[in-house]
N, C-alpha and C positions, 0 to 999 in steps of 0.2 A: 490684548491691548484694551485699555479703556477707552471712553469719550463723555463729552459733558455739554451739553446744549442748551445754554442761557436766552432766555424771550427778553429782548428791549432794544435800548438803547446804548451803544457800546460806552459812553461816555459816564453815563450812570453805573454800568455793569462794574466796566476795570477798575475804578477805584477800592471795588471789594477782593481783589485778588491778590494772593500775598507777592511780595517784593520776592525776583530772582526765580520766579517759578515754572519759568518758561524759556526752554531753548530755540523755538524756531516763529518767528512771527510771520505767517505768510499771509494778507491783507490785501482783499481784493472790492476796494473802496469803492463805491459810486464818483464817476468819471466826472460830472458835472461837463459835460462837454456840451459843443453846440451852442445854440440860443445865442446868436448875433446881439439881441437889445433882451431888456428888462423884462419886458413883456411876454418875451418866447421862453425867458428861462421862467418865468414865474408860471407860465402856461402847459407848456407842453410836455405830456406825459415821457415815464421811461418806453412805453411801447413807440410813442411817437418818434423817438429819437433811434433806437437800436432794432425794432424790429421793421421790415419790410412790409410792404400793402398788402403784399401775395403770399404771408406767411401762414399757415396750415395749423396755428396752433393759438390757444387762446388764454397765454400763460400772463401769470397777475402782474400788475405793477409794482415796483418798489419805490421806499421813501430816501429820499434824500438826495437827491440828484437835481435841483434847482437850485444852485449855492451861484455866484457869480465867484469871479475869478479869486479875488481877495477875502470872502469869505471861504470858499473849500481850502486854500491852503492856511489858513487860518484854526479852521474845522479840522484838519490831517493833520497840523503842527500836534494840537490837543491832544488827539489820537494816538499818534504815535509818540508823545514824550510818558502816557500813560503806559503804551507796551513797553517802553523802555524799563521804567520802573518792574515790570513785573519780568524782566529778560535779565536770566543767567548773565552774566562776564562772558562774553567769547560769542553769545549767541549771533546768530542772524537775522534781518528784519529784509524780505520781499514785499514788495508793493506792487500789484501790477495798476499802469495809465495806459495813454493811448500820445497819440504826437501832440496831440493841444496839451495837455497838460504834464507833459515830460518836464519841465522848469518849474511848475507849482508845485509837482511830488516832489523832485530833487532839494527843492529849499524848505519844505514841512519834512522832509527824512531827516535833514542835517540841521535844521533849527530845534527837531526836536530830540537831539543829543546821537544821534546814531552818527559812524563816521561811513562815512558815500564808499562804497567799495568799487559800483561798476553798473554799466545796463545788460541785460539779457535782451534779446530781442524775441517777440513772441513771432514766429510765421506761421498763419492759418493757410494752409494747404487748400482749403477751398475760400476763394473770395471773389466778391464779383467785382469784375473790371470798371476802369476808369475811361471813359473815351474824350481823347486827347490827352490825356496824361498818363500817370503813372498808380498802379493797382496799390491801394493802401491793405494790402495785406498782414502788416505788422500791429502788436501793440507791442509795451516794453513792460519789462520788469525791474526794477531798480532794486539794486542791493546795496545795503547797510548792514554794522554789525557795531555789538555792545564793545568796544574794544577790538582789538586782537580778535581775527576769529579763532573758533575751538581747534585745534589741532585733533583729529580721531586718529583711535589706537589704530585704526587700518587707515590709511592715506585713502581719500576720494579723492576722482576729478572727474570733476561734472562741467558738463558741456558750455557751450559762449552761448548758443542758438538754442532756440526750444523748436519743436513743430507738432502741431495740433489743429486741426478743426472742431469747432463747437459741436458738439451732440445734434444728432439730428431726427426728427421723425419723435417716438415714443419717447427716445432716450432725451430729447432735451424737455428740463424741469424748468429751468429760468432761463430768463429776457437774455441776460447777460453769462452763462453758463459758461466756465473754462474746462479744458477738456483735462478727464483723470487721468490720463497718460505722460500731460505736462505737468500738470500736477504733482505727479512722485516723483519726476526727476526733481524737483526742485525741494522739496520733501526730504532729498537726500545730504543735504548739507545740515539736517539736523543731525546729534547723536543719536545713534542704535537706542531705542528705550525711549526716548526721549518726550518733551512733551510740545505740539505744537499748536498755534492760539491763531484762530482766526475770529479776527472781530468782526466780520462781516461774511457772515458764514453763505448768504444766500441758500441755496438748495441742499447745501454739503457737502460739495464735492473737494473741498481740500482735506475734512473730516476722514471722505472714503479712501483718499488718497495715503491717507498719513497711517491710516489703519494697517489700509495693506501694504505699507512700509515697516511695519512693526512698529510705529511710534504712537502714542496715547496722543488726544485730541481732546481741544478746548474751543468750542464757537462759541459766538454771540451772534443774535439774527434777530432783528429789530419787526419784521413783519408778517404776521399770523400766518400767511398762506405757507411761505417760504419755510419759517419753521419747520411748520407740521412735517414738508417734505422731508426736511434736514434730518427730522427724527428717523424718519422710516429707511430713508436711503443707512445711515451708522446704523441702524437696526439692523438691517438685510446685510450691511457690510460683515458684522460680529459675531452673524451667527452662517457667514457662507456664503449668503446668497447673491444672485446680484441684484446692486443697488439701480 
């Protein structure tokens, strides 16, 4: 299996990729969550928002996550009418959000041509409770597809629910890090062979994912640090090692 890892901006990037060339679009966007007023979104870092006081690690920020409500889905209609153009007939397009923005992804999926198939829900097996309510353990994943999905020579059925906790200790590279495990199930609705595009590649882990599915890999990752990882980790994946 190959892989290809582009430096910038996805919006700059996708316009150069040809029409139809991609069967799995799995897109794991900056949430734009949080920030009540102007001020907090224009202010506060991604560490500030996702990671903890008492967190053990001293992983970089990323860009793009101070959008207000009507610009990100604005910014993700963009995004995803761009992956559309470069998605097979039949493909599929995953997004994962969080609960604030389950309604902003759903109308940037389906304004930007894809037809709404359904939600996945993500449950993170480790999360820290809520006191007086209820433990936000979940994020969601939203499915769309270019048409009809693909019918495979061998029938899948892949699961309603995902479950995953983030990487932890050494193993976690980024702020925002989805676990490889949940990752390749979802992975699995590509074709065998196939090739799958993440615009938002962060560390790479849908990259490692899709490898060790047997499908070829397409990122984009917009921030130096992140890169670099994204190289090393499909590196290590390619030739065995772990990432």
């Amino acid at each position: 299996m190959s892989w290809t890892l582009h430096q910038g901006d996805a919006l700059a990037i996708l316009p150069t990729f040809p029409d139809q060339s991609i069967d799995l679009v799995l897109a794991d966007p900056p949430y734009n969550s949080g920030g009540r007023t102007s001020s907090e979104r224009a202010t506060q870092t991604a560490r500030n928002k996702y990671v903890s006081g008492d967190a053990n690690h001293d992983l970089a920020n990323f860009a793009g996550d101070n959008r207000d409500q009507r610009s990100f889905g604005y910014w993700l209609t963009l995004v995803l009418s761009e992956c559309l153009r470069t998605a097979q007939i039949g493909a599929s397009c995953l997004v994962f959000c969080d609960w604030r923005q389950t309604a902003a992804t759903s109308d940037a999926l389906q304004a930007a041509g894809w037809t709404w198939r359904g939600i996945i829900p993500w449950r993170k097996t480790i999360s820290r409770p809520q006191r007086d309510g209820f433990r936000r353990e979940c994020e969601y994943i939203l499915w769309g597809s270019h048409g009809a999905p693909i019918r495979h020579d061998t029938p899948i059925y892949l699961p309603g629910l995902v479950e995953g906790s983030q990487p932890r200790g050494q193993q976690r590279r980024h702020i925002t890090q989805k676990p490889v495990e949940v990752l390749r199930q979802l992975v699995r609705i590509c074709r065998p062979g196939g090739t799958v595009l993440d615009p938002f590649a962060g560390s790479g882990s849908t990259g490692v994912a899709a490898l060790a599915e047997g499908r070829d890999f397409v990122g984009i990752e917009i921030t130096d640090h992140y890169a670099a990882i994204a190289r090393q980790r499909l590196a290590d994946t390619e030739i065995g090692r772990t990432p």
